[in-house]
N, C-alpha and C positions, 0 to 999 in steps of 0.2 A: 402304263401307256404302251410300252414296247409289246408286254403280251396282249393287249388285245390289236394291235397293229397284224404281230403273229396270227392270229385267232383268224381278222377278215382274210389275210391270203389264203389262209388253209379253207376257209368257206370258198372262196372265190377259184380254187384251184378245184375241190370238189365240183363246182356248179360246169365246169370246164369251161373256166374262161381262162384264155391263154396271157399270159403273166411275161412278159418280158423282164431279160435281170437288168437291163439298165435301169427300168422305169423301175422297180422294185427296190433299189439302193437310192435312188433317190425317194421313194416313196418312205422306204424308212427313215432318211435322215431331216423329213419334215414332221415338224411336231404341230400339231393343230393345239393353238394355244386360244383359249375362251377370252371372248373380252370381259375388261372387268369394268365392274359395275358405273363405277366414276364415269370412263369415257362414258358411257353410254347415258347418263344423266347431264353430262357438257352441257352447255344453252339452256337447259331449262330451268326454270326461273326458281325452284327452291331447293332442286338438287335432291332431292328424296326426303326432308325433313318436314314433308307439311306444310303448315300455315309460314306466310315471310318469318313473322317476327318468332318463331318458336329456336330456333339454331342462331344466337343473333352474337352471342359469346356475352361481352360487357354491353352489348347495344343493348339486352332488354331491362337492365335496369335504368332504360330510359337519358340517355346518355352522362356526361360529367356535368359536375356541382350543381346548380340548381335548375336543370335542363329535367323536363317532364314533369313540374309541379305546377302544371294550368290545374284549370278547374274539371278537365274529365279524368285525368292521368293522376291518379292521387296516391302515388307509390309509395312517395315520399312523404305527403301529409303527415302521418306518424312523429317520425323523426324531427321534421321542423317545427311541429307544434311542443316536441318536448324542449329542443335544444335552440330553437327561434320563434318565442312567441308571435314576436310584435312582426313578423315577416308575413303575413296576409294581410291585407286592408290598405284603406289609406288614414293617414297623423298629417294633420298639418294642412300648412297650406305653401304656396314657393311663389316668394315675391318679385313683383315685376321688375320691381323697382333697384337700382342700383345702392348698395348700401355703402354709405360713407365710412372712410380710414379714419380714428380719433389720435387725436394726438395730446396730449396735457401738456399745462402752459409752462408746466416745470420740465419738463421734455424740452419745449421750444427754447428758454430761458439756457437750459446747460448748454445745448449744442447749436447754436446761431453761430458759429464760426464754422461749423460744417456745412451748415445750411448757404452762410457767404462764399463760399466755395465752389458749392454746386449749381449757386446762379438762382435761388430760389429764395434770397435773403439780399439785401443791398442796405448796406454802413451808410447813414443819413448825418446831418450834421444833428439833430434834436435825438436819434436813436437808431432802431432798427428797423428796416419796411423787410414785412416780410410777405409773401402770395402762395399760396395753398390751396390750391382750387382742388376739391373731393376730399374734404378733409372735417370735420368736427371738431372743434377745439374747447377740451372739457378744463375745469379749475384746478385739478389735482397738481400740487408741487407749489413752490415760492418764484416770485419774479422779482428780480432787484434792475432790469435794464426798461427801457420806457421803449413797447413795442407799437408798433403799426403794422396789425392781421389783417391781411385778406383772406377771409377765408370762404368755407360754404356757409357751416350753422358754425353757431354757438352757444356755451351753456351761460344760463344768466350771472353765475359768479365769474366764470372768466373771463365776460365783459367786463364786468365790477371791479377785479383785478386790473386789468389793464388799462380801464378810465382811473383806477388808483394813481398810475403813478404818468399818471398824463398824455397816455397812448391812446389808440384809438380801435377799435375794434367794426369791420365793414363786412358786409357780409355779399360774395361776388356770386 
């Protein structure tokens, strides 16, 4: 750089143009530095790499977990159909409806002194009242205390059971 700096003076002093030494120390102690590339692509919109998505790093395999598996973008198709069959389509159907908590009578039977506790059971003189509203109460287990369910459903043997031993079973 310096010799060609050398080189224009000496043209420049041949053509007799008059050269001052201050302007000349200072003229060497400036380096004409080129810009580089980057500045010069600043603001615009791909930065020299072409199309957006071609420079994208991890963006072009369509981003994380199951991100870019619609129906144009089928990157990933491949792999999901090996490792996720049942992941396209639709099974099934989703009910509107609110599905009841079951409880069995031998459930109810062991723990009615929890239940008197909690306010959801009340000690009668003839037995237990008990109210269970969003509840099913199925036959599974033994009952040896004489209840009074309120309940939502019921199954037709834990009715059976519990008109057995002189309860009653209602359904709220």
């Amino acid at each position: 750089m310096q010799k060609l700096q050398r080189e224009d003076f000496q043209a420049k002093e041949q053509e007799g143009c008059q050269i001052n030494i201050y302007n000349l120390k200072s003229y060497k102690q400036k380096m004409y530095k080129k810009r580089k590339v980057r500045s010069r692509l600043r603001g615009r919109r791909t930065c020299g790499y072409g199309q957006k998505f071609k420079h994208r790093g991890k963006g072009s395999r369509a981003g994380k977990g199951m991100a870019g598996t619609g129906k144009k973008a089928g990157q990933k198709r491949t792999w999901i159909l090996k490792y996720h069959p049942d992941y396209f389509g639709k099974n099934g159907f989703t009910s509107r409806y609110k599905k009841l908590k079951t409880m069995n009578i031998g459930t109810l039977n062991d723990r009615i002194e929890t239940l008197v506790k909690k306010g959801k059971a009340k000690k009668v003189d003839k037995g237990y009242e008990i109210e269970l509203k969003g509840f099913k109460i199925l036959s599974s287990g033994k009952v040896n205390k004489k209840l009074f369910v309120k309940a939502s459903l019921f199954s037709k043997k834990a009715e059976e059971k519990i008109a057995k031993l002189g309860g009653s079973a209602t359904k709220v």
